[in-house]
MDTraj code that builds the backbone (N, CA, C; nanometers):
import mdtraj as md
import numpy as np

residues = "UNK UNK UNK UNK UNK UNK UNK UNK UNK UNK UNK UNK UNK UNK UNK UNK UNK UNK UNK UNK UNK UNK UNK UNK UNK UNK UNK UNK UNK UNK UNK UNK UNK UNK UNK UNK UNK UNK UNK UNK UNK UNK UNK UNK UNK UNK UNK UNK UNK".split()
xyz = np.array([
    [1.4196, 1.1805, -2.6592],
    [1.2765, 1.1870, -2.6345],
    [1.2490, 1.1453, -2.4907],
    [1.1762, 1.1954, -2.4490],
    [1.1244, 1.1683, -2.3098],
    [1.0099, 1.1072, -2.2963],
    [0.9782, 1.0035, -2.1821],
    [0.8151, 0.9484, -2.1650],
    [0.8153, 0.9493, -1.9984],
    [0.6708, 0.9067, -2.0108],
    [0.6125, 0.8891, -1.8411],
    [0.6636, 0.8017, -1.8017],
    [0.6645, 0.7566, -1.7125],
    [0.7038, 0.6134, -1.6174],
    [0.6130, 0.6496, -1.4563],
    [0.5792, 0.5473, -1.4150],
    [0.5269, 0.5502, -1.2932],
    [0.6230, 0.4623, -1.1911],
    [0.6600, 0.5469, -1.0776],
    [0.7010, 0.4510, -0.9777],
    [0.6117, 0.3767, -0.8736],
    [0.6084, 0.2200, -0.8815],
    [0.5899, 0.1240, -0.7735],
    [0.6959, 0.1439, -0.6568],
    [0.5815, 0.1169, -0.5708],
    [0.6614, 0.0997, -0.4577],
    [0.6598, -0.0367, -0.3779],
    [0.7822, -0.0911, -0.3367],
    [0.8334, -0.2543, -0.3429],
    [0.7874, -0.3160, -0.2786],
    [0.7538, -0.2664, -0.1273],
    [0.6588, -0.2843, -0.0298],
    [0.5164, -0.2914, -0.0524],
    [0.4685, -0.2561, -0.0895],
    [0.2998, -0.2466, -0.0956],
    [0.2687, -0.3051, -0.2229],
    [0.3098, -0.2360, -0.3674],
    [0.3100, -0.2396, -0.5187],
    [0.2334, -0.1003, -0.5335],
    [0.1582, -0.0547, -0.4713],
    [0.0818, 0.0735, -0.5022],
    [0.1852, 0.1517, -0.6290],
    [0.1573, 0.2042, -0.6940],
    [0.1932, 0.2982, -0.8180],
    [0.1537, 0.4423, -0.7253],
    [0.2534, 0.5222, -0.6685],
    [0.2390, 0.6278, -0.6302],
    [0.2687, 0.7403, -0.6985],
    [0.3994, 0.7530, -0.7569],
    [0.4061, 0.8732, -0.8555],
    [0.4497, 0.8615, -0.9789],
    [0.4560, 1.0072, -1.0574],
    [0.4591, 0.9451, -1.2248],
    [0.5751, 1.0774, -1.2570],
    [0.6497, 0.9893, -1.3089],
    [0.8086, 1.0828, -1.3844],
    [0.7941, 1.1232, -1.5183],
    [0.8884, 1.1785, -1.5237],
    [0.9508, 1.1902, -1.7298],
    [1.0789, 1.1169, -1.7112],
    [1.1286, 1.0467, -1.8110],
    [1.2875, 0.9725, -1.7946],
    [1.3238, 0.9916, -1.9544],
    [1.3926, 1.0177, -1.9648],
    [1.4986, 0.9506, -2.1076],
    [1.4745, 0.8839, -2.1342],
    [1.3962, 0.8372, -2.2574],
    [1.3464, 0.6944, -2.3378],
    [1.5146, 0.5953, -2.3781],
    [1.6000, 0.6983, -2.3900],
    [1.7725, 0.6443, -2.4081],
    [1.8293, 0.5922, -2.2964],
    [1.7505, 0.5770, -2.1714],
    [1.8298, 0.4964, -2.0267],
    [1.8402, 0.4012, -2.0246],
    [1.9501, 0.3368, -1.9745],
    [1.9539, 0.2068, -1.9867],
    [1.9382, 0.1434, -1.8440],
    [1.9872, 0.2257, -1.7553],
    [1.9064, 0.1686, -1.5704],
    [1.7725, 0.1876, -1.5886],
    [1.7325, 0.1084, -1.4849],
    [1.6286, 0.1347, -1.4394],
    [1.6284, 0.2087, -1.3243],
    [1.4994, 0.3293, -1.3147],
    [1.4742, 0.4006, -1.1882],
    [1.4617, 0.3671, -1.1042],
    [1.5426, 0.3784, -0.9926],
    [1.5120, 0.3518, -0.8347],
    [1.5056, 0.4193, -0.7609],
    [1.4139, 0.5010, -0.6798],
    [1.4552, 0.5757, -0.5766],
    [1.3782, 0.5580, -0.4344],
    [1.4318, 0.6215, -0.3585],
    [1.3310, 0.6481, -0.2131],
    [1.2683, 0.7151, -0.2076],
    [1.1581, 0.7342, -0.1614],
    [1.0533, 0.8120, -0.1863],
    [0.9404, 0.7784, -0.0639],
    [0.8331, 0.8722, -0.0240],
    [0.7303, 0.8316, 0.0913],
    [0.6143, 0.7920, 0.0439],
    [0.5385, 0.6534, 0.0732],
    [0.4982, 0.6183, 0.0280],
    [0.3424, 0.6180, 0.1492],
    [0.2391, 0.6877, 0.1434],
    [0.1255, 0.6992, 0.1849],
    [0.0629, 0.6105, 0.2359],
    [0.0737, 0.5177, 0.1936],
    [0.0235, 0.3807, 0.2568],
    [0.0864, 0.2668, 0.3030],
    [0.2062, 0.3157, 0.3449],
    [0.2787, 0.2164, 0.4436],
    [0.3560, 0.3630, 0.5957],
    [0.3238, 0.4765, 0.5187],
    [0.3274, 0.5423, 0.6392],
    [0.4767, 0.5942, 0.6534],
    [0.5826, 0.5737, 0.5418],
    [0.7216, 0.5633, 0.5434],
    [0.7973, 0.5866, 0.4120],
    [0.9246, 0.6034, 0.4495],
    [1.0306, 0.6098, 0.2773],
    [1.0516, 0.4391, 0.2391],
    [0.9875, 0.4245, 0.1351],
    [1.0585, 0.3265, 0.0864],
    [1.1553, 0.3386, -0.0248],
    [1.1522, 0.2072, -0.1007],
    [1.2778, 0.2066, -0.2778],
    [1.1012, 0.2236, -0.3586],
    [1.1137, 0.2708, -0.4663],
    [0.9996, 0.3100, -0.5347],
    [1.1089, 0.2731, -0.6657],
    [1.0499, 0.1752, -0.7612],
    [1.1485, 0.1218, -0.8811],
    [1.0125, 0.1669, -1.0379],
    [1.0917, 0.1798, -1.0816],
    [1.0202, 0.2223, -1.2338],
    [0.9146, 0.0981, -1.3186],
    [0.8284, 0.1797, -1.3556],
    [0.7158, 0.0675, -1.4326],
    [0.6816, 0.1312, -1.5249],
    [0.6588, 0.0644, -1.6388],
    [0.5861, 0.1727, -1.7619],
    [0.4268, 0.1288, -1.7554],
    [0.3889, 0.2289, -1.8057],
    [0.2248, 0.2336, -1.7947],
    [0.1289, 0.1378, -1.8407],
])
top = md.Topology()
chain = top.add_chain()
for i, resn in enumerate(residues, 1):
    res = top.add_residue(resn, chain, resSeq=i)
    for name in ("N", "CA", "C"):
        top.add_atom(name, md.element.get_by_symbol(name[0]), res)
traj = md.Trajectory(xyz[None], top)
C-alpha cells in the first residue's frame, strides 16, 4: 500500500513537497531537493501529515 508523506526541509522546516512511499519502508526519506525559500538544494527528510 502506498501513502503521502511530505518532505521538510532541514534548513528552514518549510514542508515543500508531497510524495507517495511504500507504507512497508523501513528508511526514512531523504533527499536533495530546491527549496524556494532559502534560494538553494538542500536534504529535504520525510514527515507524515
Amino acid at each position: 500500500m502506498r501513502e503521502y508523506v511530505s518532505l521538510e526541509c532541514t534548513e528552514c522546516g518549510n514542508r515543500n513537497y508531497r510524495t507517495q512511499i511504500d507504507s512497508r519502508a523501513q528508511k526514512k526519506l531523504e533527499l536533495k531537493k530546491y527549496c524556494k525559500f532559502d534560494r538553494k538544494r538542500t536534504a529535504h527528510k520525510e514527515k507524515k501529515k
